[in-house]
N, C-alpha and C positions, 0 to 999 in steps of 0.2 A: 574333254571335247567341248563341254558348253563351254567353258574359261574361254578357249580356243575362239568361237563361236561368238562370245560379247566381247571379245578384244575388238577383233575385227569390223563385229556390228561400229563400234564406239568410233573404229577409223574410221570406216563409210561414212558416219555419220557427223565427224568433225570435217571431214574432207569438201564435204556438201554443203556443209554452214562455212566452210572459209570463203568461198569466191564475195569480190565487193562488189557493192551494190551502187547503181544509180542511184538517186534521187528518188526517182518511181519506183516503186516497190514491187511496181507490175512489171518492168523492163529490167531482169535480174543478167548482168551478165559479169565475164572474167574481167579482171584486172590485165591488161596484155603488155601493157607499154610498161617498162621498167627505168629509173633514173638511178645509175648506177658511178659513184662517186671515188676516185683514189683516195686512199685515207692514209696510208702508209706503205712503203716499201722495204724490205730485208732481204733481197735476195742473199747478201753476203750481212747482215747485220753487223759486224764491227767493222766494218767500214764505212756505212752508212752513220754508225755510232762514234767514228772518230774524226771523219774526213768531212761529215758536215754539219756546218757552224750553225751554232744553234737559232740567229736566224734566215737562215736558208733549209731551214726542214721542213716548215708545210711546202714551200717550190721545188723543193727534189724530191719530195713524194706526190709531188701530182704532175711531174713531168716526167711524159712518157722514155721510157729506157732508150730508144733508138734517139733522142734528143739530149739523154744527159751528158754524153761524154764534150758535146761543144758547150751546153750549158755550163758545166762545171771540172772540168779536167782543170783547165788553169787555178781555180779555189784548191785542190785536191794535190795539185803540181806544189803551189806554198807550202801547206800545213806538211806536205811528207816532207819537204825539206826542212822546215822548223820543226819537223818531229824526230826527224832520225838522222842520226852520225853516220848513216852508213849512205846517203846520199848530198855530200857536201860535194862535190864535185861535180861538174856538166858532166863528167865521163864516169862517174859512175853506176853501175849495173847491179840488178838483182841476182838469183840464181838462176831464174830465166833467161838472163842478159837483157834486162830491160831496163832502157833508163828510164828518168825520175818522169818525162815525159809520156812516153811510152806507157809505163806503169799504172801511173795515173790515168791516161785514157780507158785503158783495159779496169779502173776498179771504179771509174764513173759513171761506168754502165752498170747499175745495179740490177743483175740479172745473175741465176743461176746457170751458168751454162751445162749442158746433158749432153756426150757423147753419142751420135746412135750406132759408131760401126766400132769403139773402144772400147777402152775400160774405164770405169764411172769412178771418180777416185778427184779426192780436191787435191791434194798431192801426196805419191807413192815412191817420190825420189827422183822418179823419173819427167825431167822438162816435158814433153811431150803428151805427158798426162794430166798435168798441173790443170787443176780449175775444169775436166773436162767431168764435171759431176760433184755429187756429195756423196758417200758412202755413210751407211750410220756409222762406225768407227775412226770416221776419220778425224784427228786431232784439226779442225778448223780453227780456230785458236791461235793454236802454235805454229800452224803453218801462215797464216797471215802474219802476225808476227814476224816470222822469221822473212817472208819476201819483202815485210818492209825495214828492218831492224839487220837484217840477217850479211848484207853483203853480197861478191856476188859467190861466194862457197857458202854461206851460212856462221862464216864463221867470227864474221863483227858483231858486236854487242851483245853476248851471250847471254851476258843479264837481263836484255829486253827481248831474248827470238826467242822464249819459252815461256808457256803458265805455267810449265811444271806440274802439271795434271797430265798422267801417263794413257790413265784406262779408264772406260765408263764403271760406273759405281757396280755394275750388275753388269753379267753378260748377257749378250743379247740372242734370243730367239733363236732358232735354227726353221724354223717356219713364220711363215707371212704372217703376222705382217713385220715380222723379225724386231721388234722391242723388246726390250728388257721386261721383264715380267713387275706388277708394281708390288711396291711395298707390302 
Protein backbone atom coordinates (compact mmCIF):
# COMPACT_ATOMS: atom_id res chain seq x y z
CA UNK A 1 0.00 0.00 0.00
CA UNK A 2 2.78 2.61 0.66
CA UNK A 3 4.67 1.29 -2.73
CA UNK A 4 0.94 2.15 -4.04
CA UNK A 5 1.00 5.53 -1.98
CA UNK A 6 4.82 6.82 -3.32
CA UNK A 7 4.12 5.83 -6.77
CA UNK A 8 1.34 8.08 -6.98
CA UNK A 9 2.86 10.70 -4.56
CA UNK A 10 5.98 10.81 -7.24
CA UNK A 11 3.10 11.29 -10.32
CA UNK A 12 1.46 14.22 -8.43
CA UNK A 13 4.47 15.40 -8.08
CA UNK A 14 6.13 15.35 -11.49
CA UNK A 15 2.76 16.31 -13.03
CA UNK A 16 3.00 19.66 -10.88
CA UNK A 17 6.69 20.57 -11.83
CA UNK A 18 5.84 19.67 -15.70
CA UNK A 19 3.68 22.96 -16.50
CA UNK A 20 6.18 25.77 -18.22
CA UNK A 21 6.92 28.78 -16.93
CA UNK A 22 6.91 32.36 -17.86
CA UNK A 23 9.86 34.30 -17.43
CA UNK A 24 8.40 35.52 -14.06
CA UNK A 25 8.63 33.02 -11.79
CA UNK A 26 5.70 34.61 -9.96
CA UNK A 27 3.42 34.31 -13.06
CA UNK A 28 3.41 30.31 -13.28
CA UNK A 29 1.00 29.13 -15.85
CA UNK A 30 0.18 26.16 -18.68
CA UNK A 31 1.71 25.81 -21.97
CA UNK A 32 -1.73 25.83 -24.05
CA UNK A 33 -0.97 26.56 -27.54
CA UNK A 34 0.61 23.70 -29.24
CA UNK A 35 2.60 23.80 -32.85
CA UNK A 36 1.98 20.47 -34.29
CA UNK A 37 4.04 19.46 -37.53
CA UNK A 38 3.31 16.42 -40.37
CA UNK A 39 6.43 14.52 -40.35
CA UNK A 40 5.39 11.40 -42.26
CA UNK A 41 2.42 9.46 -43.60
CA UNK A 42 1.65 5.44 -43.88
CA UNK A 43 -1.70 4.98 -44.17
CA UNK A 44 -0.95 2.23 -46.74
CA UNK A 45 3.13 2.30 -46.36
CA UNK A 46 4.10 0.38 -49.50
CA UNK A 47 2.59 2.54 -51.48
CA UNK A 48 3.65 5.47 -50.00
CA UNK A 49 7.30 3.35 -50.14
CA UNK A 50 6.99 2.59 -53.99
CA UNK A 51 4.75 5.18 -55.57
CA UNK A 52 6.76 8.19 -54.18
CA UNK A 53 9.91 9.27 -55.68
CA UNK A 54 12.34 9.89 -53.46
CA UNK A 55 12.19 13.57 -53.99
CA UNK A 56 8.68 14.13 -53.47
CA UNK A 57 8.54 12.57 -49.92
CA UNK A 58 8.87 15.44 -47.54
CA UNK A 59 5.69 17.17 -49.96
CA UNK A 60 3.53 14.04 -49.77
CA UNK A 61 3.81 13.82 -46.20
CA UNK A 62 2.95 17.19 -45.43
CA UNK A 63 0.19 17.29 -47.80
CA UNK A 64 -2.89 17.04 -46.50
CA UNK A 65 -4.75 13.40 -47.69
CA UNK A 66 -7.85 15.22 -49.33
CA UNK A 67 -5.16 17.16 -51.56
CA UNK A 68 -2.91 14.29 -52.53
CA UNK A 69 -4.88 12.46 -55.13
CA UNK A 70 -4.72 16.02 -57.52
CA UNK A 71 -1.11 16.58 -56.06
CA UNK A 72 0.17 13.41 -57.18
CA UNK A 73 -2.11 10.71 -59.02
CA UNK A 74 -0.51 11.55 -62.36
CA UNK A 75 3.38 10.97 -60.53
CA UNK A 76 1.63 7.55 -59.12
CA UNK A 77 -0.37 7.13 -62.83
CA UNK A 78 3.70 6.87 -64.45
CA UNK A 79 5.67 4.65 -62.02
CA UNK A 80 2.35 1.87 -62.01
CA UNK A 81 2.81 1.75 -65.52
CA UNK A 82 6.65 1.64 -65.63
CA UNK A 83 6.19 -0.77 -62.81
CA UNK A 84 3.72 -3.42 -63.90
CA UNK A 85 2.96 -5.52 -67.02
CA UNK A 86 -0.23 -5.97 -66.08
CA UNK A 87 -1.13 -2.13 -66.91
CA UNK A 88 0.26 -1.67 -70.41
CA UNK A 89 -2.74 -0.94 -71.88
CA UNK A 90 -5.36 2.29 -71.47
CA UNK A 91 -7.91 -0.56 -71.00
CA UNK A 92 -6.54 -2.25 -68.79
CA UNK A 93 -8.16 -3.18 -65.20
CA UNK A 94 -7.26 -4.39 -61.85
CA UNK A 95 -9.55 -6.98 -59.91
CA UNK A 96 -11.43 -4.20 -58.78
CA UNK A 97 -11.86 -3.19 -62.46
CA UNK A 98 -9.85 -0.20 -62.03
CA UNK A 99 -7.85 1.42 -64.53
CA UNK A 100 -4.33 2.60 -64.26
CA UNK A 101 -6.18 6.04 -63.71
CA UNK A 102 -8.55 5.25 -61.42
CA UNK A 103 -6.22 3.06 -59.33
CA UNK A 104 -3.86 5.56 -58.87
CA UNK A 105 -6.36 8.25 -57.58
CA UNK A 106 -7.70 5.71 -55.09
CA UNK A 107 -3.79 4.86 -53.79
CA UNK A 108 -2.80 8.80 -53.80
CA UNK A 109 -4.73 9.40 -51.04
CA UNK A 110 -2.88 7.99 -48.35
CA UNK A 111 -5.45 7.19 -46.00
CA UNK A 112 -6.56 4.08 -44.14
CA UNK A 113 -10.00 3.76 -45.08
CA UNK A 114 -12.54 2.02 -42.00
CA UNK A 115 -15.98 0.63 -42.89
CA UNK A 116 -18.46 1.83 -40.16
CA UNK A 117 -21.65 -0.41 -41.34
CA UNK A 118 -19.17 -3.48 -43.03
CA UNK A 119 -16.73 -5.62 -42.71
CA UNK A 120 -13.19 -4.25 -41.76
CA UNK A 121 -10.93 -6.32 -44.10
CA UNK A 122 -8.02 -4.85 -46.80
CA UNK A 123 -9.07 -7.62 -48.98
CA UNK A 124 -11.39 -10.90 -48.41
CA UNK A 125 -11.95 -11.71 -52.16
CA UNK A 126 -14.52 -10.03 -52.05
CA UNK A 127 -14.42 -6.23 -54.56
CA UNK A 128 -16.89 -4.74 -52.32
CA UNK A 129 -14.80 -5.15 -49.28
CA UNK A 130 -11.42 -4.28 -50.66
CA UNK A 131 -9.54 -1.45 -48.84
CA UNK A 132 -12.62 -1.01 -46.60
CA UNK A 133 -10.22 -1.53 -43.26
CA UNK A 134 -7.06 -3.47 -41.90
CA UNK A 135 -7.82 -6.58 -40.17
CA UNK A 136 -4.60 -7.71 -38.01
CA UNK A 137 -4.36 -10.96 -40.34
CA UNK A 138 -4.70 -9.41 -43.30
CA UNK A 139 -1.85 -10.39 -46.01
CA UNK A 140 -1.33 -6.41 -46.91
CA UNK A 141 1.56 -7.23 -48.86
CA UNK A 142 0.14 -9.52 -51.05
CA UNK A 143 -2.86 -8.03 -51.66
CA UNK A 144 -1.18 -4.75 -52.85
CA UNK A 145 0.87 -6.51 -54.91
CA UNK A 146 -1.42 -8.42 -56.41
CA UNK A 147 -4.10 -5.07 -57.27
CA UNK A 148 -1.08 -3.72 -58.89
CA UNK A 149 0.89 -6.78 -60.51
CA UNK A 150 -2.09 -9.06 -60.37
CA UNK A 151 -4.44 -8.15 -63.64
CA UNK A 152 -7.80 -7.99 -63.65
CA UNK A 153 -8.34 -11.92 -62.08
CA UNK A 154 -5.14 -11.89 -60.33
CA UNK A 155 -3.78 -13.96 -62.53
CA UNK A 156 -0.85 -11.92 -64.45
CA UNK A 157 2.54 -11.79 -62.96
CA UNK A 158 2.29 -14.43 -60.50
CA UNK A 159 5.94 -13.96 -59.57
CA UNK A 160 5.31 -10.27 -58.53
CA UNK A 161 1.32 -10.67 -56.91
CA UNK A 162 2.96 -12.46 -53.87
CA UNK A 163 5.67 -12.11 -50.85
CA UNK A 164 5.07 -15.49 -50.32
CA UNK A 165 4.51 -14.98 -46.59
CA UNK A 166 1.38 -17.05 -45.90
CA UNK A 167 0.85 -16.37 -41.82
CA UNK A 168 1.79 -14.18 -38.99
CA UNK A 169 4.97 -15.68 -37.15
CA UNK A 170 2.58 -16.23 -33.82
CA UNK A 171 -0.95 -16.37 -33.77
CA UNK A 172 -2.85 -13.75 -32.58
CA UNK A 173 -4.68 -12.93 -29.31
CA UNK A 174 -8.37 -14.01 -28.92
CA UNK A 175 -8.63 -10.78 -26.51
CA UNK A 176 -7.95 -7.09 -26.90
CA UNK A 177 -5.98 -6.00 -27.68
CA UNK A 178 -5.58 -9.18 -30.07
CA UNK A 179 -1.53 -9.31 -30.84
CA UNK A 180 0.47 -11.83 -30.91
CA UNK A 181 1.94 -12.45 -27.61
CA UNK A 182 5.86 -11.31 -27.67
CA UNK A 183 8.72 -13.35 -27.83
Amino acid sequence: MIRKITTIGCMLLIAAVSFNCSDDDNDMKMETEAVFVLEDQMGRPAVNTVFVASEDKDTFNMTIPSEQAAAFASKFKTNLEALSPAFTQSTDMNALGQDATAFTNLLATDVLNVSLDGKTTFYDGVAENTLSGRALADDVITVELLLIFGGEDFSENPTLSDDNVSANDKDFSTSFPYLASPW
